[in-house]
C-alpha angles and dihedrals in degrees: 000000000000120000102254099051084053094057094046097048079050087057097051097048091052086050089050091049087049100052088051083059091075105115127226091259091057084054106057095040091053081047099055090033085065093041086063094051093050093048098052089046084066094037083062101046095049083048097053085039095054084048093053098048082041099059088042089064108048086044083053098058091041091057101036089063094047094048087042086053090051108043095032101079075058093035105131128240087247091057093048085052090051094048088046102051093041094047090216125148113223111266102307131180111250105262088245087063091044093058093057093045106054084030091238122178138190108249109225093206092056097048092244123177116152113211103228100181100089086197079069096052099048083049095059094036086056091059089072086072115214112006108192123217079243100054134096125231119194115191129199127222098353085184095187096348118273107131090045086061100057089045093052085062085059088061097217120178095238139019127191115198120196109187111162099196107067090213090091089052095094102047083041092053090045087062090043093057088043088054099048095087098051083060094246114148106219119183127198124203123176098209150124106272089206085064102028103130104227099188086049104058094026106036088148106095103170086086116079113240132209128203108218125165137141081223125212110243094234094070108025112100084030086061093042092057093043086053095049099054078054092057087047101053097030095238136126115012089355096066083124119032096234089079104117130185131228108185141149126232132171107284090249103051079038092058089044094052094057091028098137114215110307109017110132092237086063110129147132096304088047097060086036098049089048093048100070102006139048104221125191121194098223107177146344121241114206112242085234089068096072126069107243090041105225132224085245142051104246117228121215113218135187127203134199124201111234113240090220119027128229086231155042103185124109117281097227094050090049084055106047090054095042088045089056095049099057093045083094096034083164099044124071107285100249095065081063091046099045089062087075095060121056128265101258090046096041108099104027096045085041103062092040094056095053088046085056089045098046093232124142101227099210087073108122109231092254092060093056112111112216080260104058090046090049089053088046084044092054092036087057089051095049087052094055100040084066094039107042098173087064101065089069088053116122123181097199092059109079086052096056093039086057098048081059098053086053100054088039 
C-alpha cells in the first residue's frame, strides 16, 4: 500500500468517527428539518393541482356558454328533452362568479342584498306551491339572478323579470338566451316596480300568476300596500283570485304581517294584510346568508288572496281608519279613532259610533280583532255619508298651519 492511499483510508476513517459523533439531538432536528421539507413539497404540489382544477374549470364553463350560444339556435329536439327532464341550465358560471365578473355591487340607497346559496332560492321559489308549464311567474328585483334561476327549474311558460337598476341586464339577458330553447318566454323590463303597469304588459288572464321577489326594504310594506288595494279592487296582477305572493320581508315586518290578535307585533299591516289576504310566515332566512350582510334576518311570507273577502268598503277609507287607530297603539283604541273626527264632535260622536259598532273602547289597538276594525271602519262610513265636511278633516293640519304662521 502506497502512502498516499494510507493517508486517505486515515482520513476517512477520521471522517467516519466523526460522523458517529452526531448526538441524538442533531438527529432528531435534521429529522424534523427534512420532514418539513417534505411536507411543504406536498403542500406545493396540492396547491398547483387545486389551481389547475380551478382554472379548468372557469375555461369549461366559458367555453361551454359560448359553444351552447352557438349550437343552441341547431340544438335538436332530443337535446332540448334531455335539458328539460333533467332541469338543468345550460353550463353557467356560479353567481358569485358572475358578480365579479360583471362588478357588480349592492347599492346601499336601493336596499340591495343578493341571496348566493341557491338551496335558499329553491327554497323560496317552493313556497309558491305548484307552478304549472302553463303559469306565469313575475319576479321582483332578480338582482343577478338567483332567484331566476331557481324559477327557471320550475319550467314555467312564461317569466317576467322587473329589475329597476340596468347593471343586472347583462347577467339577466345571458339566462334569457339559455332558456330559448326550452321554449320559456322570459321578459325583461328595467322599471320601477311602484309604477309597472301589470294589465299593460300581462293582459292575458286565462294563465295563473305568481308574485316572487327577495324585496328591498325600502320598498317593501309600501308595495304591499300598493298590492292590497289591488286585491281589493281586482286590478293589476289580481285580475283572478289564484294570484299568490312569496316574498321576503325583514323578520320583524314579516312577523307583523302574520301577528294574530294579540301578539305584540300586531299593527296596521297586520289588519290590513288579514283583511284581503291569508299570509303565512314560512322561514326565516339568516341575515349571513346575503351579500351585503344586513343588520336584520330576513322572513319569507306567502300570501293568499282570500276568495271572499271580509270586506266591501273602500280600501282607502279601511286604511285611513285602521291607520288612526293604531296611531296610539299603547293608548285605548278610541283616542286613535277620535282623531279622525274634529275637536267639538270627538268625544260625543265617538262614543256614539263605538256604541253603533259594539266595540269596548278601552281595547288597546293590538286587542282589535279585523272585525272589529272592519264595524269601527263602517261605523266610521255611516258617520260621513251623513256628514260629508268630516271626511277632509285632518287632525294633523292645524299643527302644522300654525307652525307656518309662525315662521311667516
Amino acid at each position: 500500500m502506497s502512502g498516499n492511499e494510507h493517508k486517505q483510508q486515515k482520513l476517512n476513517v477520521k471522517y467516519a468517527d466523526s460522523s458517529l459523533k452526531l448526538d441524538k439531538a442533531q438527529l432528531e432536528f435534521m429529522k424534523l428539518i427534512e420532514e418539513q421539507n417534505l411536507e411543504r413539497v406536498q403542500k406545493l404540489k396540492r396547491l398547483r393541482r387545486n389551481n389547475l382544477m380551478t382554472a379548468g374549470a372557469l375555461i369549461t364553463s366559458v367555453v361551454g356558454i359560448y359553444a351552447y350560444s352557438i349550437l343552441s339556435s341547431n340544438m335538436s329536439t332530443a337535446a332540448v328533452r334531455v335539458l328539460k327532464s333533467g332541469l338543468r341550465l345550460p353550463p353557467l358560471p356560479t353567481l358569485r362568479d358572475i358578480v365579479k365578473l360583471y362588478n357588480l355591487r349592492a347599492v346601499k340607497q336601493l336596499s340591495q342584498n343578493f341571496l348566493m346559496d341557491e338551496r335558499l332560492t329553491d327554497k323560496i321559489v317552493k313556497q309558491c306551491g305548484r307552478v304549472d308549464s302553463n303559469d306565469v311567474v313575475l319576479e321582483v328585483g332578480p338582482g343577478p339572478g338567483g332567484i331566476t334561476r331557481s324559477i327557471i327549474r320550475r319550467e314555467p311558460k312564461h317569466i317576467v323579470l322587473v329589475e329597476k337598476d340596468a347593471r343586472f341586464l347583462p347577467t339577466l339577458e345571458l339566462l334569457r338566451d339559455c332558456v330559448a330553447p326550452l321554449n320559456i318566454q322570459m321578459q325583461i323590463f328595467v322599471d320601477d316596480i311602484l309604477t309597472f303597469n301589470i294589465e299593460n304588459h300581462l293582459p292575458d288572464i286565462t294563465q295563473r300568476l305568481h308574485l316572487v321577489g327577495n324585496l328591498p326594504f325600502s320598498i317593501s310594506t309600501r308595495l304591499l300596500i300598493n298590492w292590497l288595494e289591488d286585491v281589493s279592487l281586482r286590478r293589476g296582477a289580481f285580475r283572478r283570485r289564484d294570484t299568490c305572493m312569496t316574498l321576503t320581508f325583514q323578520k320583524e315586518v314579516a312577523e307583523r304581517i302574520c301577528a294574530p290578535l294579540g301578539h305584540e307585533q300586531r299593527c296596521r299591516l297586520s289588519v290590513m294584510s288579514q283583511i284581503w289576504t291569508q299570509p303565512f310566515l314560512k322561514f326565516v332566512i339568516p341575515g349571513t346568508a346575503f351579500v351585503p350582510k344586513p343588520e336584520v334576518d330576513v322572513g319569507v311570507v306567502k300570501l293568499m288572496p282570500l276568495k271572499e273577502p271580509k270586506t266591501t268598503l273602500d280600501f282607502r277609507l279601511v286604511e285611513k281608519v285602521v291607520r288612526h287607530i293604531f296611531n296610539m297603539r299603547q293608548k285605548y283604541c278610541r283616542r286613535g279613532f277620535e282623531t279622525l273626527l274634529p275637536p267639538d264632535q270627538r268625544e260625543t260622536v265617538t262614543f256614539e259610533l263605538f256604541k253603533e259598532a259594539d266595540v269596548q273602547d278601552t281595547l288597546r289597538p293590538f286587542q282589535l280583532s279585523v272585525d272589529e276594525c272592519l264595524r269601527l271602519a263602517t261605523a266610521y262610513s255611516n258617520f260621513i255619508q251623513k256628514n260629508p265636511e268630516v271626511e277632509s278633516y285632518n287632525f294633523r293640519a292645524p299643527k302644522r298651519e300654525a307652525i307656518e304662521a309662525k315662521a311667516s
